[in-house]
C-alpha positions in Angstrom: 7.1 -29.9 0.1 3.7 -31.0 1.5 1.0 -30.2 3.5 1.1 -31.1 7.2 -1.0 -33.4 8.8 -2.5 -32.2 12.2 -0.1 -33.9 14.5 3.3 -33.1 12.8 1.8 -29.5 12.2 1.1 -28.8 15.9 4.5 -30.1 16.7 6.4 -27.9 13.8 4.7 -25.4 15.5 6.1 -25.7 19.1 9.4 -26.0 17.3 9.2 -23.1 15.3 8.9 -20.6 17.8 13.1 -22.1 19.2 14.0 -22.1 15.5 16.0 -19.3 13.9 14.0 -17.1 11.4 14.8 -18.1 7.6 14.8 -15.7 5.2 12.6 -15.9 2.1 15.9 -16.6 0.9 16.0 -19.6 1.7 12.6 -20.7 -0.2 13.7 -20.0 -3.3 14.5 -21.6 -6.4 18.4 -22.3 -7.2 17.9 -19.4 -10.2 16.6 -17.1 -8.1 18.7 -17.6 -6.0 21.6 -17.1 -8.1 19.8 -14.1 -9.7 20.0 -12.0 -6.2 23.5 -13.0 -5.7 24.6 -11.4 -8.7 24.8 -7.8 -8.5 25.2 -7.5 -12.5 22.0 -9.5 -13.3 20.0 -8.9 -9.8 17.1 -6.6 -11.6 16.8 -4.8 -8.3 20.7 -3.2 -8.9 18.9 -0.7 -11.2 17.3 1.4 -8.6 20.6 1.0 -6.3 22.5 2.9 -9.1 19.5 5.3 -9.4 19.4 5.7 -5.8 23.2 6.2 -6.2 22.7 9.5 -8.5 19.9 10.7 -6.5 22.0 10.9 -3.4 24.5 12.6 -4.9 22.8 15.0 -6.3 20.9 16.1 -3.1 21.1 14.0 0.1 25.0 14.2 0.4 24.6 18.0 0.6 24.0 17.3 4.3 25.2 13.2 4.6 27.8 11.1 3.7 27.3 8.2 1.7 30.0 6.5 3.9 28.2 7.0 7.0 24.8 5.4 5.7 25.5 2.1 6.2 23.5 0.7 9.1 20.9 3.0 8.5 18.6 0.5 6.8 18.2 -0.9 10.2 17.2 2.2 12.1 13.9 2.6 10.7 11.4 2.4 11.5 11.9 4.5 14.6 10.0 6.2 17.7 9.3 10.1 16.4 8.9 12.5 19.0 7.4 14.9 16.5 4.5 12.9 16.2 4.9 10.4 18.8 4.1 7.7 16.3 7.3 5.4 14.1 8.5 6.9 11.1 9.7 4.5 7.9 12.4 5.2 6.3 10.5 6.5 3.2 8.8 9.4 5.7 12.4 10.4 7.0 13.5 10.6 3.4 10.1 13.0 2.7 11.0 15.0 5.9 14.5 15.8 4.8 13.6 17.1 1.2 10.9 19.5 2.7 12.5 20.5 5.4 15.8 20.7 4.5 15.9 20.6 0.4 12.8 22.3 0.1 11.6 20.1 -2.6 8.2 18.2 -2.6 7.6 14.9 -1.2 7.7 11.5 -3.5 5.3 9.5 -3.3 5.6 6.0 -1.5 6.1 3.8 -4.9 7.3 6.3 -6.6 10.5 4.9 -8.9 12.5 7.9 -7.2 11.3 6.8 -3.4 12.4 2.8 -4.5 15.4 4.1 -5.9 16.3 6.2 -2.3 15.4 3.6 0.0 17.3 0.9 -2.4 20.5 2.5 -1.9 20.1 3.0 1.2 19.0 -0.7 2.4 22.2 -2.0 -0.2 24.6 0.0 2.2 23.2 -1.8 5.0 23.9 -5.2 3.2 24.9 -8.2 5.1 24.5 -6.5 8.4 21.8 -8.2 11.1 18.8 -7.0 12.2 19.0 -6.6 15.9 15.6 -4.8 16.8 14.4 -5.2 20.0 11.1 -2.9 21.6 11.8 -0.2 24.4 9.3 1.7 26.7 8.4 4.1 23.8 8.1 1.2 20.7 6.5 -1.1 22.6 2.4 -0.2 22.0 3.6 0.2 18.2 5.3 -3.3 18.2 2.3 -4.6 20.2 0.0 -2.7 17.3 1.8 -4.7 14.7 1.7 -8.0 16.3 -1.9 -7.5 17.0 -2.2 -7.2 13.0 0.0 -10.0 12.2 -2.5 -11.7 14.2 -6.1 -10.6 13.4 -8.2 -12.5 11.0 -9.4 -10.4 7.6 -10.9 -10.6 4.3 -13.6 -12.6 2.9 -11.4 -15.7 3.5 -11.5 -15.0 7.3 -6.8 -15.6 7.4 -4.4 -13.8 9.7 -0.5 -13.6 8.3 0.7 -16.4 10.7 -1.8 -19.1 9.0 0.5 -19.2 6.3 3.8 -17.6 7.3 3.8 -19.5 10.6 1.8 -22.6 9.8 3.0 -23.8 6.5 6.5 -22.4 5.7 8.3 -24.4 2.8 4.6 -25.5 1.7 3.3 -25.0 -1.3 0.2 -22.7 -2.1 -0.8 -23.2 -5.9 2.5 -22.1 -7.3 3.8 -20.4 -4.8 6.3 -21.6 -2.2 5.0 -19.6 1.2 8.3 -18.3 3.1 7.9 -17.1 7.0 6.7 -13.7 5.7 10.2 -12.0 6.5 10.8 -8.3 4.9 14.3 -8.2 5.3 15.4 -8.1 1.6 12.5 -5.3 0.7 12.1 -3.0 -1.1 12.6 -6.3 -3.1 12.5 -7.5 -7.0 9.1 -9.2 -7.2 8.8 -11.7 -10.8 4.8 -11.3 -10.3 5.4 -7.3 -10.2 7.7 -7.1 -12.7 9.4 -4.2 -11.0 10.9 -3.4 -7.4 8.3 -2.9 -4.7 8.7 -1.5 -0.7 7.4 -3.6 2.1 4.3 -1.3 2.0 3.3 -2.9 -1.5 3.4 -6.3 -0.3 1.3 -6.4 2.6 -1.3 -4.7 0.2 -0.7 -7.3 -2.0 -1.5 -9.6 0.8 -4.7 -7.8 1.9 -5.9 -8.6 -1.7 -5.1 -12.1 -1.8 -7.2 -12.9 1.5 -9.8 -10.4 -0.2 -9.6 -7.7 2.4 -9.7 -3.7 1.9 -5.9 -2.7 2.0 -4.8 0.0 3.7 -2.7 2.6 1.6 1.3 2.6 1.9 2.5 4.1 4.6 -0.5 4.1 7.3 0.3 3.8 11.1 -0.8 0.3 10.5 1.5 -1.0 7.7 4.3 1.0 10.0 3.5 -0.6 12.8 3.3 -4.1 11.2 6.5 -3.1 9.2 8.4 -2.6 12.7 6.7 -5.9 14.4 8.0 -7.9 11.3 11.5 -6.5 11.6 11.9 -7.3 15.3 10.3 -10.6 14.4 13.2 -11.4 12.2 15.8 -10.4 14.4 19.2 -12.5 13.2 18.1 -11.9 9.8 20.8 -10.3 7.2 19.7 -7.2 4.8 19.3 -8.2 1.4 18.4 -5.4 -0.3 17.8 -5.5 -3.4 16.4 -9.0 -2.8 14.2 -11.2 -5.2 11.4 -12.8 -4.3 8.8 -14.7 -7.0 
């Protein structure tokens, strides 16, 4: 692991964009590696069999757990309610006030992590296949045009280190391609599981810009970019990242 000198980094570059996405998976350790794998140590595996009992108890009043696999993938989608994409995490808030007529969770909520656990674990192994249509395109565009902008007081879009420097090393950490295809994900710096939503404001710290909160158009938006970005890429949920 190093960083790049000028020439060879223009040139990973051009390559990059022919290259199959990597997974953060791939940039970890050999522990933590074996620590996702297994589904008695993987910390994550708690809020699957959380998730498990909250189903139960009042999702599979109207679904069947058999039929949820592959839903991990559907989301976020076009809403013609609102005309905007709606996460997972504000389907799973639609159906218990409109159909269970119990309140909404909030976004990190252990119960929301727990839900949308479960639910990305049934979808485990299969590929993400997202392409934009007529009616996702300006969100995908949106997101993209995120990925890309400069912010913070340190001036850095997402692709200066998740395109630029992949496999290098920035003080400790090991910078991945900035995929979210194992999330919500066990995080060691967290200490607990965390939604996609949580790490891009953890992001929009480290460059020292204002965050937006989970579940803005924004953060959807860039959620949906990233996932089309990392098309080819298998769900991992619960993955762990460092």
């Amino acid at each position: 692991m190093r960083w790049l000198p000028c020439a060879l980094l223009l040139h990973s570059l051009c390559c990059f964009a022919a290259e199959a996405p990597r997974s953060g998976y791939d940039f970890l350790s050999e522990p933590n590696r074996a620590l996702q794998d297994d589904e008695f140590a993987n910390p994550g595996m708690l809020w699957v069999d959380l998730g498990s009992v909250l189903f139960e108890e009042g999702c599979a009043q109207c679904h069947a757990a058999a039929k949820m696999r592959g839903v991990r993938l559907r989301y976020p989608a076009f809403d013609e309610r609102t005309g905007k994409l709606l996460g997972l995490e504000g389907r799973i808030n639609r159906c218990r006030e409109e159909r269970m007529h119990a309140p909404a969770l909030a976004w990190e909520s252990q119960e929301m992590l727990a839900l949308t656990a479960w639910i990305g674990f049934a979808s485990r192994g299969l590929v993400f296949d997202v392409a934009p249509d007529a009616r996702t395109q300006p969100f995908y565009d949106a997101g993209k045009a995120f990925y890309e902008q400069h912010r913070g007081q340190l001036d850095l879009a997402c692709g200066h280190c998740h395109d630029r420097h992949p496999g290098d090393r920035l003080r400790g950490e090991v910078v991945s391609e900035g995929h979210i295809n194992g999330y919500p994900a066990y995080r060691h710096v967290w200490e607990t599981l965390g939604s996609s939503h949580r790490l891009f404001h953890w992001c929009n710290d480290a460059v020292r810009a204002e965050p937006y909160p989970a579940g803005a158009d924004e953060y959807v938006n860039l959620e949906y970019y990233l996932e089309v970005r990392g098309r080819g890429l298998h769900v991992e949920t619960p993955a762990v990242r460092r």
